[in-house]
C-alpha positions in Angstrom: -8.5 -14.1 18.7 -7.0 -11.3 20.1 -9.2 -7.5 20.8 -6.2 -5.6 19.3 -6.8 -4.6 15.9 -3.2 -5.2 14.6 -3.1 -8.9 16.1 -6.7 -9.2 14.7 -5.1 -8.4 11.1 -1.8 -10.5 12.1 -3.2 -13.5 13.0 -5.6 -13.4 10.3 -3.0 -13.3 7.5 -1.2 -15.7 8.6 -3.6 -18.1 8.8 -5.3 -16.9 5.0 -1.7 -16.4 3.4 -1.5 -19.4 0.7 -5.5 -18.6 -0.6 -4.7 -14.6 -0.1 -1.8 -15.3 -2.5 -3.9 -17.0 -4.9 -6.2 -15.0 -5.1 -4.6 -11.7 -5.4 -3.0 -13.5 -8.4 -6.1 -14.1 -10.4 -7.6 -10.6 -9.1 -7.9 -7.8 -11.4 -6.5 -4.5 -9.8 -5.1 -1.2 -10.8 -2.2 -1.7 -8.1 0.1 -2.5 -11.4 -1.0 0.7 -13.2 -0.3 2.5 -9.6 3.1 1.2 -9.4 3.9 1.8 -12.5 3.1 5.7 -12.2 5.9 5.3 -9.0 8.4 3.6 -11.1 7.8 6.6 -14.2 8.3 9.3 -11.9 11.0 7.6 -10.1 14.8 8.0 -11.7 16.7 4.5 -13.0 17.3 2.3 -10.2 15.3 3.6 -7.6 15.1 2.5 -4.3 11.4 1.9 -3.4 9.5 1.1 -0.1 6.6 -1.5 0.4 4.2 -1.4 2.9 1.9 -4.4 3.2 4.2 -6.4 0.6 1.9 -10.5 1.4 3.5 -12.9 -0.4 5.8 -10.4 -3.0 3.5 -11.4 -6.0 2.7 -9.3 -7.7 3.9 -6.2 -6.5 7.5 -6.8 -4.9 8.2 -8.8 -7.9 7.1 -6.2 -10.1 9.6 -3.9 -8.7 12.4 -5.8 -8.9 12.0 -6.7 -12.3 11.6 -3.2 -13.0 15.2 -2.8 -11.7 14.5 -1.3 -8.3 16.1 -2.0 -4.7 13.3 -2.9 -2.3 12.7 -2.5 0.9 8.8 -4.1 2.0 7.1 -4.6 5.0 4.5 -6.8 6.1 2.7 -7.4 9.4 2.1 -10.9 8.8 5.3 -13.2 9.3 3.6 -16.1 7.0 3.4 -13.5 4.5 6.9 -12.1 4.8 8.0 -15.6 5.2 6.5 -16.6 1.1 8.1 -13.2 0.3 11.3 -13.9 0.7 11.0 -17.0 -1.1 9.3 -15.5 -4.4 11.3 -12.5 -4.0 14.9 -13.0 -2.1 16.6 -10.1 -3.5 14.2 -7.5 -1.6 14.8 -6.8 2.0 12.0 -7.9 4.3 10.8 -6.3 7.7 8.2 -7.8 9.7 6.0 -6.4 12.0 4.0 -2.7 12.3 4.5 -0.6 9.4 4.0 2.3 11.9 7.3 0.9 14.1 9.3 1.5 11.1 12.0 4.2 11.1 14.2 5.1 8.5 16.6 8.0 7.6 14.5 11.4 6.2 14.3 11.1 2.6 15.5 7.5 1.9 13.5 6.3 -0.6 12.7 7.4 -4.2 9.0 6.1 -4.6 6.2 4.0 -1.5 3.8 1.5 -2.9 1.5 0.4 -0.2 -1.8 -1.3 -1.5 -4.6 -2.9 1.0 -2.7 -2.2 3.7 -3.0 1.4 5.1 -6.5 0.9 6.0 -6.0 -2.2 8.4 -4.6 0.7 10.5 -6.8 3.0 13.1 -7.7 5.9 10.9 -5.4 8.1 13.6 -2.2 6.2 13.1 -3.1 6.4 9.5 -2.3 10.5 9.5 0.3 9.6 11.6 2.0 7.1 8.9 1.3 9.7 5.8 3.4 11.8 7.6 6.1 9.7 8.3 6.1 8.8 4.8 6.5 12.0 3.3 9.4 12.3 5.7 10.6 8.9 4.0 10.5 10.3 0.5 13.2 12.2 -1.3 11.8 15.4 -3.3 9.8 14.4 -6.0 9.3 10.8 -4.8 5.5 9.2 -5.6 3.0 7.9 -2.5 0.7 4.8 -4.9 -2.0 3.5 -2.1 -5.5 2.5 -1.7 -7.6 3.4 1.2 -11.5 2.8 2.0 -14.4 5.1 1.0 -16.3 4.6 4.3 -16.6 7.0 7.0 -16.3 4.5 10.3 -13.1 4.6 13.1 -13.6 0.8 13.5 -15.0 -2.2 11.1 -15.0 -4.9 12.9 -16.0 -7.8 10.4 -15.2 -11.3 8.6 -12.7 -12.3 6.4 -12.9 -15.9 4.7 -14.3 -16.7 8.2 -11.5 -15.4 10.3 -11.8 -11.7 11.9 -10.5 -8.6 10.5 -10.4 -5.2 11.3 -10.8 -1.6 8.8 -10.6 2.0 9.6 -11.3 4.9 7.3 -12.4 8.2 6.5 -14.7 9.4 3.8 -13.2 10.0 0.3 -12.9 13.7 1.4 -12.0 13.4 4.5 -9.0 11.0 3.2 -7.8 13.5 0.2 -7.6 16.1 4.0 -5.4 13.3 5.5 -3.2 13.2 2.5 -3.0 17.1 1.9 -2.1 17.2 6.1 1.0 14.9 5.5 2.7 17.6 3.0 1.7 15.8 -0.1 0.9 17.2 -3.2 -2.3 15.5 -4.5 -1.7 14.1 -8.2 -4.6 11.6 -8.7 -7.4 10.3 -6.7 -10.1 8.1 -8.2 -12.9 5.4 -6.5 -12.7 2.2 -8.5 -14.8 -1.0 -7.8 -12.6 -4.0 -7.0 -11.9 -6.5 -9.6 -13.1 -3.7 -12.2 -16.6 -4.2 -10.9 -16.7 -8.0 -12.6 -16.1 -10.3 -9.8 -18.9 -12.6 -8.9 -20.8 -12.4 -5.9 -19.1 -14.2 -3.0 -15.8 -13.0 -4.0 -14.5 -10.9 -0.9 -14.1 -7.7 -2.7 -17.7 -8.2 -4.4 -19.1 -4.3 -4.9 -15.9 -3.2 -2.6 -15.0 0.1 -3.9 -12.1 1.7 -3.0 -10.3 5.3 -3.4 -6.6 4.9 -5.3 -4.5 7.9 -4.5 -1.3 8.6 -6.0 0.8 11.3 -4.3 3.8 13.1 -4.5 6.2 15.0 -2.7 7.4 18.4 -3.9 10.4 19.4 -5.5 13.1 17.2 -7.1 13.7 15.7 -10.3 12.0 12.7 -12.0 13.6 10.2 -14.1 15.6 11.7 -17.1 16.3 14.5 -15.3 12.9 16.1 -16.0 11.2 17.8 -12.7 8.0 15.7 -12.6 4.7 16.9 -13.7 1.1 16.6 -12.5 -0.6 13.0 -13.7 -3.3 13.6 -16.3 
């Protein structure tokens, strides 16, 4: 297994990628109630970015439903592979989120959900900010981070290695406010709603949802959206 922590995370999804996908489908998670916040702040149609898309359930095919264009991203090519299968409307890129370039202020809304924190906490300010470039005025940020205050977590993952990075829960609300975002919500939650059974990956995980926004512009309806309650 390679020492780089993005071919630790690569190689590790690919080889996990069928069990990840059932799992994540009979996981509880507020990622739904997140991406639904994106989609209500979001005018008709909008054209919505993924970062750390697996297998498009449930998320990429959430959105599409929904009636958004989709652009996601996924490091793992296995992953990206049973994306495109579930979900062939969306367009897939492979490969480092942080490699990604698009055109300022392209999308209406980012979704990016167990996925920011497989990055080195440094290129994590550095993707925030490219983000907030992304995002038209107005446009939501829904993602989950760690709660932990450690540059680099080195551990298993359904015996295969993986690799974390994160600040504190303060020290992460500082990233966000650095990028230019507007801070709407930010809440620790225990995975799986704190009822999944010991041995369970995510058993007494918690992690720190944020939900951000961008400044100006109008919401859907027209309306110039508000703060979340």
């Amino acid at each position: 297994m390679s020492e780089n922590p993005k071919e630790i995370v690569r190689q590790t999804y690919n080889q996990i990628a069928q069990w990840y996908l059932e799992w994540v489908q009979g996981q509880s998670s507020p990622r739904e109630r997140y991406t639904n916040k994106v989609l209500d702040n979001a005018p008709s149609s909008p054209h919505i970015l993924e970062l750390g898309c697996g297998a498009g359930i449930p998320i990429t095919r959430m959105l599409l439903d929904r009636g958004a264009k989709v652009t996601a991203n996924d490091i793992s090519e296995r992953q990206i592979e049973m994306a495109k299968e579930r979900c062939p409307e969306a367009t897939f890129i492979p490969g480092d989120m942080l490699a990604l370039s698009f055109p300022p202020e392209t999308f209406d809304g980012v979704v990016s959900y167990f996925a920011v924190f497989h990055l080195p906490r440094v290129e994590q300010k550095a993707m925030l900010t490219k983000l907030y470039s992304w995002l038209k005025p107005g446009g939501a940020f829904a993602f989950n981070l760690a709660t932990m205050d450690e540059e680099e977590i080195h551990g298993e993952f359904l015996g295969h290695g993986m690799f974390w990075s994160s600040y504190d829960v303060e020290g992460s609300g500082e990233m966000v406010r650095a990028a230019g975002f507007e801070e709407v919500e930010m809440e620790v939650l225990e995975a799986g709603d704190g009822e999944l059974e010991e041995g369970d990956p995510d058993f007494g995980v918690k992690f720190l949802w944020v939900l951000a926004r961008k400044e100006g512009g109008e919401g859907r309806e027209g309306e110039k959206p508000g703060k979340a309650d």
